[in-house]
N, C-alpha and C positions, 0 to 999 in steps of 0.2 A: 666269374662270368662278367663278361665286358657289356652289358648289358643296360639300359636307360636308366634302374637305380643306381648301376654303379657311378655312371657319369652322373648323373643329379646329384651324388653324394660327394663327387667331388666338384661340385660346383658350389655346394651346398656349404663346406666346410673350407674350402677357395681354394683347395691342392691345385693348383693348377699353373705348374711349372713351367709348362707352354705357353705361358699367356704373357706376352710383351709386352703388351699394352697400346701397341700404333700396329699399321699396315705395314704387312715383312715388307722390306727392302725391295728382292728381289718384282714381286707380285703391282706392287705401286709403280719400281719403275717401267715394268710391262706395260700395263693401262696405262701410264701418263702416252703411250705410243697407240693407242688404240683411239680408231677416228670414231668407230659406231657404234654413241651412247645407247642405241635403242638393240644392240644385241641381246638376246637371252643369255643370260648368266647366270650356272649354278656355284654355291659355293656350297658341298655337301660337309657334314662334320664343324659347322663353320665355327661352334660355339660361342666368344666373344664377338665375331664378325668385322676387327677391325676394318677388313680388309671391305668387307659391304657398305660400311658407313663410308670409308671414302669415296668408294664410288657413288654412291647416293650423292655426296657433297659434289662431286664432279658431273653432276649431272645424266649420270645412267639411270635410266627407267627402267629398265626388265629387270634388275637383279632378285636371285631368290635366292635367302638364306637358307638352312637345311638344316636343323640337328633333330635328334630324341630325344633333349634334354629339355624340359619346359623351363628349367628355370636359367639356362642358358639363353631361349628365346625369351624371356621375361627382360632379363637384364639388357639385351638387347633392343628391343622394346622401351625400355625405359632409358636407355641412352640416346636412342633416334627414334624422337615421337614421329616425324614425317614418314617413317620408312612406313611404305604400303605392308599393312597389313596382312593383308593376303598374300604376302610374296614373302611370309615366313610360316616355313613347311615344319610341322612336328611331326617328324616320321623317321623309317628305317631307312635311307637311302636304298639299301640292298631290293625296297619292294616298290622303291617307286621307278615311277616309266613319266619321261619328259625328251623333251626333244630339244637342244640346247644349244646354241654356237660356240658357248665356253665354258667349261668347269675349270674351274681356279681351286687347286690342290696345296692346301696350307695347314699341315699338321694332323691327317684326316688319316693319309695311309697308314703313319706314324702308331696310329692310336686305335683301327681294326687288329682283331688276330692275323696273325700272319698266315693262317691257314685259308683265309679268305684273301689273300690279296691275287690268286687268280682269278675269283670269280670280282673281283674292283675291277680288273683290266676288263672283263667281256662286259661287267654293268655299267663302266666309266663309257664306252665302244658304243652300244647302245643306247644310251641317255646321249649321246650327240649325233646333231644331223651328219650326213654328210660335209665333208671338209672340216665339219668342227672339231677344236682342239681342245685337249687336255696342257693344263700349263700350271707350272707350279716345282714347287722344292721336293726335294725328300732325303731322307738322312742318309748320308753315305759312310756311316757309321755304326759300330756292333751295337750298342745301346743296352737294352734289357731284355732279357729272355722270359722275363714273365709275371710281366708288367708294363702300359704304355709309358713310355713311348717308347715302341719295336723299332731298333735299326735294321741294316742291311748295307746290299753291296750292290752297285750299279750293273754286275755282272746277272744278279738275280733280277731285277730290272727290267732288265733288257730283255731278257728269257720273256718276263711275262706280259711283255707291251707288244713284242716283236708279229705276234697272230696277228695283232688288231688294229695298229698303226702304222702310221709312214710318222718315220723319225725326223722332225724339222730342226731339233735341239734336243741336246742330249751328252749334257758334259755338268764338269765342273763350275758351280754357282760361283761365279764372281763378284759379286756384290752382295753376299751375308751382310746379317748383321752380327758385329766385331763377336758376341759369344757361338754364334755359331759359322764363323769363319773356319773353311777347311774340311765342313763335314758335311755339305749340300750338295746335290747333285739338281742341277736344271734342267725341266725338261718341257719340250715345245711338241706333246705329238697327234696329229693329226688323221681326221678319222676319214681313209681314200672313200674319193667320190664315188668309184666303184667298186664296189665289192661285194664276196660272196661269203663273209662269214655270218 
């Protein structure tokens, strides 16, 4: 069961083979392009949150980190005392409802069951306003069958964004970092201004 003691327990004993230790490549060099600090920003899954503390450091106010793991947000916490409080969520992603300009996707999808990553595309769809986008990596690669981190194939992907988004990016990650060069796929997609789903 992939469940909040599971992850606590690999937080708890450091398993945590996903963890870099800086902001992925691709994700930094995105926001270094983004003019407005004051966007709402999820980063769901976010665990260590490299990727929140830069933008903290860069000056974004709205950003909200996201996990179930308390001792993820703990650590977090205790790496950037400045970071508002309140804008780190201890919850299920899958139950909360927010309204967002951008969810930053870094190691999140990797690490739900893969029987859920339909119901990520219609909850990812949902959790943003209108025009807001989803952006971020994901393995384009087999990976583990049963155990995170879940790979996949762009071609599965695509199937399950295709309902809910207009495709803005949507290839091959060119800027990994060197260990995971070759097995990211990038994606930029956008949730149309009008729609009926």
């Amino acid at each position: 069961m992939l469940d909040k003691e599971y992850w606590n327990d690999r937080y708890r004993s450091n398993r945590m083979g996903w963890n870099i230790g800086y902001p992925s490549t691709p994700l930094k060099s995105y926001m270094d392009n983004w003019a407005n600090k004051e966007a709402a920003i999820l980063i769901p899954g976010a665990g260590n949150a490299y990727e929140a503390e830069y933008l903290h450091q860069q000056g974004f106010t709205n950003v909200y980190v996201m996990d179930w793991s308390p001792l993820a947000l703990d650590g977090f916490r205790e790496r950037v005392p400045a970071f508002p409080v309140d804008h780190l969520l201890l919850e299920d992603f899958f139950d909360h409802k927010g309204q967002y300009d951008l969810i930053l996707e870094q190691t999140f999808f990797c690490a739900i069951d893969p029987a859920l990553r339909a119901n990520y595309a219609r909850h990812m769809y949902h959790n943003l306003k209108p025009g807001g986008l989803l952006v971020g990596v994901l393995f384009d690669v087999p990976l583990n069958d049963d155990k995170p981190p879940f790979g996949g194939h762009h071609t599965e992907y695509e199937a399950l964004f295709a309902p809910f988004f207009r495709f803005n990016s949507f290839g091959p990650c060119e800027n990994s970092i060197p260990e995971r060069a070759g097995s990211e796929w990038f994606i930029e997609l956008e949730k149309p201004i009008m729609s009926h789903n």
